[in-house]
Backbone bond lengths (Angstrom), bond angles and torsions (degrees), N, CA, C in turn:
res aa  C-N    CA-C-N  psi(-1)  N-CA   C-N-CA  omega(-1)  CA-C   N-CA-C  phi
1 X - - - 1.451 - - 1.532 110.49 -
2 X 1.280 114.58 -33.78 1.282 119.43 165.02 1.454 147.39 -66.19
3 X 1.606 83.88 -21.48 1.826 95.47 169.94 1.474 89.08 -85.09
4 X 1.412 117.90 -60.67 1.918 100.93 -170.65 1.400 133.85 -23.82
5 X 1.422 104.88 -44.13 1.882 132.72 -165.69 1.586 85.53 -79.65
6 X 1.631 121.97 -60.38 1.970 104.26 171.61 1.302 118.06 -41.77
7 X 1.244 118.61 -64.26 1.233 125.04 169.04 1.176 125.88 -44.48
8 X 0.920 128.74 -33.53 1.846 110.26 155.75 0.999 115.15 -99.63
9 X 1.480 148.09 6.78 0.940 137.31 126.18 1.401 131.19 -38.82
10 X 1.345 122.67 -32.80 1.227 132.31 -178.46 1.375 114.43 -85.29
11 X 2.104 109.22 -19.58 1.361 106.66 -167.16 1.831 107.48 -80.01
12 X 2.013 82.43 -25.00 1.658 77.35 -176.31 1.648 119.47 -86.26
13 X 1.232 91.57 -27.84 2.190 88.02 171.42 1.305 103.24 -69.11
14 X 1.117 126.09 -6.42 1.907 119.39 174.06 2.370 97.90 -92.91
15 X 0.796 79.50 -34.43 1.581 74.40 -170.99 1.631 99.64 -83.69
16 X 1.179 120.02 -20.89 1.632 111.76 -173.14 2.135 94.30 -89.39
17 X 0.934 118.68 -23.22 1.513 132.11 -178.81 1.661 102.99 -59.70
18 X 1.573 104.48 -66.87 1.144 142.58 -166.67 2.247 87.61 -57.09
19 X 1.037 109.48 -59.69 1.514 115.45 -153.52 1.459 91.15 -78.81
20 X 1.410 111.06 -36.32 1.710 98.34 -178.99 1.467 125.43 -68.38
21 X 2.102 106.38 -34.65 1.453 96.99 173.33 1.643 116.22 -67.15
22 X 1.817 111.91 -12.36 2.072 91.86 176.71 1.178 92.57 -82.59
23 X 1.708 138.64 -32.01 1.217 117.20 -174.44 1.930 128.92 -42.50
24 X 1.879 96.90 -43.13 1.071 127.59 175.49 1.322 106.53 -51.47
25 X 1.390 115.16 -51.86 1.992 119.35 179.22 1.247 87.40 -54.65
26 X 1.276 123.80 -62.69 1.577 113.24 -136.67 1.874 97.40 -61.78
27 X 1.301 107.19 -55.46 1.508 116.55 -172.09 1.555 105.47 -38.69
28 X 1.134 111.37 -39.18 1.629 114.39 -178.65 1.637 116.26 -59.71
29 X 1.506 105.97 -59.64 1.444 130.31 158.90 1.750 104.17 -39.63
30 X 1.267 141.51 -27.67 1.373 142.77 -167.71 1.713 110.80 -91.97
31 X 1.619 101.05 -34.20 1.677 94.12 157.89 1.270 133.99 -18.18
32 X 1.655 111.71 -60.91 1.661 110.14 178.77 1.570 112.71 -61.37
33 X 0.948 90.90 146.36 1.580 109.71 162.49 1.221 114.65 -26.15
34 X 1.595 135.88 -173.36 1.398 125.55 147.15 1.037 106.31 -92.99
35 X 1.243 156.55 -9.78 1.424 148.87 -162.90 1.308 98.52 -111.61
36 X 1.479 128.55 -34.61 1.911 121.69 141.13 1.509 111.89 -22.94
37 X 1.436 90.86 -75.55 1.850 104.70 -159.74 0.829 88.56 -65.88
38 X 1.652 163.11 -42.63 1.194 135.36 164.06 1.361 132.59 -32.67
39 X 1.393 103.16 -65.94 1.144 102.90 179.94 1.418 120.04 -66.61
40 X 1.537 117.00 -13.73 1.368 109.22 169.46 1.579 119.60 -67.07
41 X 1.682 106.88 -52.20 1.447 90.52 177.16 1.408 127.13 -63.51
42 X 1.440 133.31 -2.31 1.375 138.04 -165.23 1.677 83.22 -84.99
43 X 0.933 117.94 -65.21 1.707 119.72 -161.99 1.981 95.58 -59.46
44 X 1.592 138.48 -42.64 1.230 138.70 -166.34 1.539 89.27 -79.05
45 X 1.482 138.73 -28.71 1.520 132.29 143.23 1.338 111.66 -26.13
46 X 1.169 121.35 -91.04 1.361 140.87 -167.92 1.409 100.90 -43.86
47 X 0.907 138.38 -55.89 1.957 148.83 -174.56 1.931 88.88 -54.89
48 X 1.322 109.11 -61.89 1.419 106.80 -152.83 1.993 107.26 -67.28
49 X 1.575 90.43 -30.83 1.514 92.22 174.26 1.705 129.37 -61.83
50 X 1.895 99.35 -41.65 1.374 114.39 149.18 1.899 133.97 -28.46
51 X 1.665 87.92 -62.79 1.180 103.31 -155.18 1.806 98.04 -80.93
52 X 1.377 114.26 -12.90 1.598 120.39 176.99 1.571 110.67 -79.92
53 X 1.164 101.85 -31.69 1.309 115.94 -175.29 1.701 117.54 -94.31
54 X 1.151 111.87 -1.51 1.516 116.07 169.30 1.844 95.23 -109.69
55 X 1.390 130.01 -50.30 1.482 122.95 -164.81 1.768 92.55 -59.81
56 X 1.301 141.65 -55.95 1.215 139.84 -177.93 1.657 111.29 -138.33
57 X 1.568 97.49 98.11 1.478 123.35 -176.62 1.594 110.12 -51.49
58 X 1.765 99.30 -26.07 1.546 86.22 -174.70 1.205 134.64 -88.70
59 X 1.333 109.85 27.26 1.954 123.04 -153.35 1.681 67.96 -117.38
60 X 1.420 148.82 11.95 1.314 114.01 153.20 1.899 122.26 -80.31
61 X 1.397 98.07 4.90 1.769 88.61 166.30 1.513 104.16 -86.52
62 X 1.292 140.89 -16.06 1.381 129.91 152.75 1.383 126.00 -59.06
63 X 1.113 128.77 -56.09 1.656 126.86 137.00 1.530 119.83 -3.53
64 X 1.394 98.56 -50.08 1.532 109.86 -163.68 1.385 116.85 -79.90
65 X 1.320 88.82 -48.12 2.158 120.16 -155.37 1.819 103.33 -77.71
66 X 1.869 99.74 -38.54 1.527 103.37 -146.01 1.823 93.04 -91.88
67 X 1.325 103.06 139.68 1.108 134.56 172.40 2.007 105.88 -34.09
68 X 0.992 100.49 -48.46 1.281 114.20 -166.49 1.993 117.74 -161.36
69 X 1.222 128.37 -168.25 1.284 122.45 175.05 1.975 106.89 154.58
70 X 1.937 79.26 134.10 1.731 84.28 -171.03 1.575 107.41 -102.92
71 X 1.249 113.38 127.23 1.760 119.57 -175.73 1.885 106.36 -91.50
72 X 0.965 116.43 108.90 1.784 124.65 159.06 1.314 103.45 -113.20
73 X 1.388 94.15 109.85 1.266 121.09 176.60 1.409 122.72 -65.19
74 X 1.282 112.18 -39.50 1.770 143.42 176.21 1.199 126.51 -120.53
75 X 1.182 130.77 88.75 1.173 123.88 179.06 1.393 95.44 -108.86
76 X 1.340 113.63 127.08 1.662 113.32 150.30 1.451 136.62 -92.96
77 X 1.084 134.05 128.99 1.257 128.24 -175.52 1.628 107.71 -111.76
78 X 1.061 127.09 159.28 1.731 135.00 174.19 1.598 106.78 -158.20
79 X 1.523 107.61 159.74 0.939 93.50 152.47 2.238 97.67 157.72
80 X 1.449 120.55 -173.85 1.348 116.05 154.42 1.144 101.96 -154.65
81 X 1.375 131.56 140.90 1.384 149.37 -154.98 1.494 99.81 28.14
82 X 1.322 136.18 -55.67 1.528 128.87 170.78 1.725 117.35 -88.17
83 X 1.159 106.56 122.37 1.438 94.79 -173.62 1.598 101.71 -133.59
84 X 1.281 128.92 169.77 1.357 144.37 -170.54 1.569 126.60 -176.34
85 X 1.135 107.10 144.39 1.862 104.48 -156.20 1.479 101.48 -158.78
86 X 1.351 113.48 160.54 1.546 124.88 -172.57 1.500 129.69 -139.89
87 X 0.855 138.81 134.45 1.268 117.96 170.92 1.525 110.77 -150.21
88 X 1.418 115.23 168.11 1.888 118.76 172.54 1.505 103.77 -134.17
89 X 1.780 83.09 149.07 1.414 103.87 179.09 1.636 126.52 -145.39
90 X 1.141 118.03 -130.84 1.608 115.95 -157.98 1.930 95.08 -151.52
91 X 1.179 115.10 110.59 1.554 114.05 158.87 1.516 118.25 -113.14
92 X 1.384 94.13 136.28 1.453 119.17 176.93 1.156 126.33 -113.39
93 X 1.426 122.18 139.37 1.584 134.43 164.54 1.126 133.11 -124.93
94 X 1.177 98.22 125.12 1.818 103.87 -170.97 1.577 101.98 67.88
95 X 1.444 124.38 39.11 1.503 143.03 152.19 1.884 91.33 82.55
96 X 1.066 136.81 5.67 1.775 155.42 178.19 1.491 96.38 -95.32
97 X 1.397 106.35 124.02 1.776 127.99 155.81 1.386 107.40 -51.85
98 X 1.336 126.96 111.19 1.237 120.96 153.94 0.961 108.00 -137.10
99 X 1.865 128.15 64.20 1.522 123.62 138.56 1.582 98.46 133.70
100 X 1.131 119.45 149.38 1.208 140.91 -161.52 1.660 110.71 -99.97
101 X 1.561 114.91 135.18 1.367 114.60 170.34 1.222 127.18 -125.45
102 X 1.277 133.17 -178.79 1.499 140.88 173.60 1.616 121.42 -114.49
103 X 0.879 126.22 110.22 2.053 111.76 158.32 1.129 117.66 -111.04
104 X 1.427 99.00 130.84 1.372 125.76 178.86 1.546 131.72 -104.88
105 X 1.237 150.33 92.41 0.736 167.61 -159.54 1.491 136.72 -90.98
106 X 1.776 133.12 131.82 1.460 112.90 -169.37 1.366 90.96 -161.30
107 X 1.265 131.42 118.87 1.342 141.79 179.84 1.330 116.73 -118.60
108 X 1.446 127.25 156.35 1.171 113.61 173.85 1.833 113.14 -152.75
109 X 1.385 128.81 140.91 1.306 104.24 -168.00 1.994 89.00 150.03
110 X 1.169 86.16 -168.97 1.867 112.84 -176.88 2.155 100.09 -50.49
111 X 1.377 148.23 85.04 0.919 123.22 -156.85 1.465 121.32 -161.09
112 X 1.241 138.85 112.43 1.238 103.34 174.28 1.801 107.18 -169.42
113 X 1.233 113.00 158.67 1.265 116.55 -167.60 1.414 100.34 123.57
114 X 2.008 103.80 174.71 1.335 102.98 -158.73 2.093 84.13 -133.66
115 X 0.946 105.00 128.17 1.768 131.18 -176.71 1.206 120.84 -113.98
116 X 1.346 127.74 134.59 1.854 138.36 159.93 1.472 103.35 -105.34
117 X 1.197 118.00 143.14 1.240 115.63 163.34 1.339 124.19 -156.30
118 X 1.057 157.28 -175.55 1.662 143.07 -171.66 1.817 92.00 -151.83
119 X 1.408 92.24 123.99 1.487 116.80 169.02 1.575 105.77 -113.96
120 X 1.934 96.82 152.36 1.393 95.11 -167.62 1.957 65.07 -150.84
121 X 1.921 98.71 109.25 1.323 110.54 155.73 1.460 121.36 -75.48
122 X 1.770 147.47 145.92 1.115 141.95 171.65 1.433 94.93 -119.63
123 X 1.576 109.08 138.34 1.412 114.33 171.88 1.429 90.51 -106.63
124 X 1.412 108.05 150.28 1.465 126.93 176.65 1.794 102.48 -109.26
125 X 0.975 134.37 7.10 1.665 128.92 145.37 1.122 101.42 -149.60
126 X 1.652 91.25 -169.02 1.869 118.30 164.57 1.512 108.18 -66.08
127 X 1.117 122.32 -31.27 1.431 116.18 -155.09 2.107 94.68 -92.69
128 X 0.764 113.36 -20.69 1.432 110.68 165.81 1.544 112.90 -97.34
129 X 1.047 109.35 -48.91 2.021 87.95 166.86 1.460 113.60 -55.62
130 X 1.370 112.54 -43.55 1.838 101.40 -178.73 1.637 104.12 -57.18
131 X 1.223 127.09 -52.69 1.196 130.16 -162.19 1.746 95.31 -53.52
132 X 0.870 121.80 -57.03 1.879 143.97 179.67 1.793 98.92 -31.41
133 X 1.512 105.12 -55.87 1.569 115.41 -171.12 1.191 114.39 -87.22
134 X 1.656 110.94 -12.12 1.502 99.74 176.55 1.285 98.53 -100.08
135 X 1.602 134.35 56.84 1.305 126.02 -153.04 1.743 141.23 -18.63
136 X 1.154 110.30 68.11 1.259 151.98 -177.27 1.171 115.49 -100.17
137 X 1.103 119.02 7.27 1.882 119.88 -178.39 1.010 102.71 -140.11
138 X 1.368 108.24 148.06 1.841 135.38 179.18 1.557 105.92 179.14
139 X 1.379 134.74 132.96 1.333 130.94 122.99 1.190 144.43 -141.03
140 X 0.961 129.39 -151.42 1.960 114.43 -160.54 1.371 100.47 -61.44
141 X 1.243 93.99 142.75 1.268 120.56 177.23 1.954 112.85 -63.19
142 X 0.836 121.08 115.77 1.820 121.18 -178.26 1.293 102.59 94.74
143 X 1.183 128.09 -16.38 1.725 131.01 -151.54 1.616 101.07 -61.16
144 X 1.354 98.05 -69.98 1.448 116.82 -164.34 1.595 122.68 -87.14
145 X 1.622 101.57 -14.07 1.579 99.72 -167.19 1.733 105.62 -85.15
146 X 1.388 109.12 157.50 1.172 130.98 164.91 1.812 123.55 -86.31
147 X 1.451 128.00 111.60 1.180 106.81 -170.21 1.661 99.85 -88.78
148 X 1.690 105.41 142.21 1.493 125.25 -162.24 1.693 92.28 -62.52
149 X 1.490 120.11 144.64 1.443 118.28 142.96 1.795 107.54 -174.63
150 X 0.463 121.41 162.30 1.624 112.39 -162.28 1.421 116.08 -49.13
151 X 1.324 123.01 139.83 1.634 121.40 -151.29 1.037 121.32 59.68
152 X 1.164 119.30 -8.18 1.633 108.65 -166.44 1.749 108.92 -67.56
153 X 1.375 118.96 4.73 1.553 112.38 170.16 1.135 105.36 -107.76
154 X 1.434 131.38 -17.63 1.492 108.49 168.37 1.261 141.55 -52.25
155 X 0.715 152.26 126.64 1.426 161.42 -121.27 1.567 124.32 5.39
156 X 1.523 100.65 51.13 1.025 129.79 162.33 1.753 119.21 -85.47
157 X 1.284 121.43 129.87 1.491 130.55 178.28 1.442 90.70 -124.51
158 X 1.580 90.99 167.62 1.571 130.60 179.87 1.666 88.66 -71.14
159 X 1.200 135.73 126.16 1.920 134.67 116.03 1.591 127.93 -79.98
160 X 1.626 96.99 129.70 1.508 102.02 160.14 1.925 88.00 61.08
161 X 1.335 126.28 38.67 1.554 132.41 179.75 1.526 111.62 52.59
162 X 1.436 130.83 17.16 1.543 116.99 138.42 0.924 131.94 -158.29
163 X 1.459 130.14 -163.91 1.792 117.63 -156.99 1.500 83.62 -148.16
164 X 1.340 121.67 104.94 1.249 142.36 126.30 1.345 145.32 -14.65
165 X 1.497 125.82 81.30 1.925 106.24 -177.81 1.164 104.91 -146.85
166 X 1.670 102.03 153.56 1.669 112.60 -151.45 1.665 89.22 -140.02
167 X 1.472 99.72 154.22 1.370 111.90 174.47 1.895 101.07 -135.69
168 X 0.964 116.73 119.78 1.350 113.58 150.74 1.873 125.18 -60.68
169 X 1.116 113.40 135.31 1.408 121.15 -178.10 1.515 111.20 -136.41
170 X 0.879 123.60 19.18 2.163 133.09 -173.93 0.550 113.07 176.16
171 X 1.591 121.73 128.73 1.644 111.57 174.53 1.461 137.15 79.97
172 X 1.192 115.83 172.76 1.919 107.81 -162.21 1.859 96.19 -159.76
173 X 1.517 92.12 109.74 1.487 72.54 153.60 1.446 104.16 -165.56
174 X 1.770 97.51 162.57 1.461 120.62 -144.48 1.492 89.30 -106.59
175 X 1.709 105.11 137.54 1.713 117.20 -161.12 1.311 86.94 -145.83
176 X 1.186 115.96 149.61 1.727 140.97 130.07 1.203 102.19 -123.21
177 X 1.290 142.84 107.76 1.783 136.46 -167.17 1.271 110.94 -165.41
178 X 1.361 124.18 137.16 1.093 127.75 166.86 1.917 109.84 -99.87
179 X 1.381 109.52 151.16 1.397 115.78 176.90 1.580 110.31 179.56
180 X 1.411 109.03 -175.03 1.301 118.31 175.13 1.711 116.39 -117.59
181 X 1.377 105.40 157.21 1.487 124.08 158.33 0.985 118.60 -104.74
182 X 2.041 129.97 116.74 1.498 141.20 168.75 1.205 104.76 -79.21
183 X 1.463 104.04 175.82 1.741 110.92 169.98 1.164 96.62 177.60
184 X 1.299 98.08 129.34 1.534 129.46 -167.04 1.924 102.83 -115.51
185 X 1.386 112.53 137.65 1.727 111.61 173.86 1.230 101.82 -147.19
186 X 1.758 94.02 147.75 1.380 116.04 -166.10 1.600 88.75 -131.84
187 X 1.544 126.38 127.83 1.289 125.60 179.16 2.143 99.14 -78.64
188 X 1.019 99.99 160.08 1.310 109.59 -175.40 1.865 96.83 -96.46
189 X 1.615 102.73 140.04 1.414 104.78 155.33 1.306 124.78 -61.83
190 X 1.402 108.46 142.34 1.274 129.18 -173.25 1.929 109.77 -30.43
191 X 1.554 82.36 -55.92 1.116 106.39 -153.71 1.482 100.61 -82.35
192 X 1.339 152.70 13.14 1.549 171.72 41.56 1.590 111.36 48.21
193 X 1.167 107.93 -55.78 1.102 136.05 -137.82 2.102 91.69 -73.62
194 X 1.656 113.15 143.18 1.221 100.63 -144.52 1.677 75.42 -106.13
């Protein structure tokens, strides 16, 4: 009983270690302005849309087909046996900016290490992007996504109204975990608007 109680003791000073150095990134990353960090993630948008669309050319009929779709360019994840990660991005409809989002993330289970990765949600109608903006959407975390690599959209369909795909870009980390995905939306000013 006594090694157990070390042992999680150790899991949580490793996961509070672990969460403080992304905290530490992030705080660094918080320097700019907001109208910086804006404009930074709009341009790490643009890169991630690129770079999805050159690793597997054929995820441009989602581009095409889907109603709408939210780009996070950065997501960070951290964590050991409990882990949690964040990132912001850019949603579009009808291929038009209309407003900026967040995902938030919290897993828990077999896990550990510290990860970046860029998700690019596709809504397959109106009735799932509205649901998306009236923040009403989230689900398990790993459940649904597709990891990007060439072909990897072919014979890919919409579930439950969308199609999910993630690329890792930093970092490595090893999960068996269950959790969820939040999402938070902020419509963009008019006058923003690209």
């Amino acid at each position: 009983m006594k090694r157990h109680w070390i042992a999680l003791q150790l899991a949580f000073a490793a996961t509070c270690i672990t969460l403080t150095g992304a905290a530490f990134a992030q705080g660094e990353q918080k320097q700019l302005t907001a109208a910086e960090y804006r404009q930074e993630v709009a341009k790490n948008v643009q890169e991630t849309i690129a770079r999805f669309r050159k690793i597997d050319p054929g995820i441009e009929r989602f581009f095409k087909d889907s109603t709408g779709y939210a780009v996070f360019p950065r997501v960070g994840k951290a964590g050991f046996i409990v882990a949690g990660g964040h990132g912001d991005g850019e949603v579009y409809e009808k291929n038009k900016l209309v407003g900026t989002a967040s995902i938030t993330l919290a897993t828990i289970g077999l896990q550990a290490g510290i990860q970046d990765f860029s998700q690019i949600v596709f809504f397959e109608n109106q009735a799932t992007l509205d649901r998306f903006k009236q923040g009403k959407f989230e689900f398990a975390a790993n459940v649904s996504a597709v990891i990007l690599t060439a072909g990897a959209s072919k014979g890919r369909n919409y579930s439950a109204g969308v199609a999910v795909f993630t690329h890792a870009t930093a970092g490595a980390m090893a999960e068996a975990a269950l959790g969820t995905q939040k999402f938070s939306y902020k419509p963009e000013a008019a006058a923003a608007r690209k």
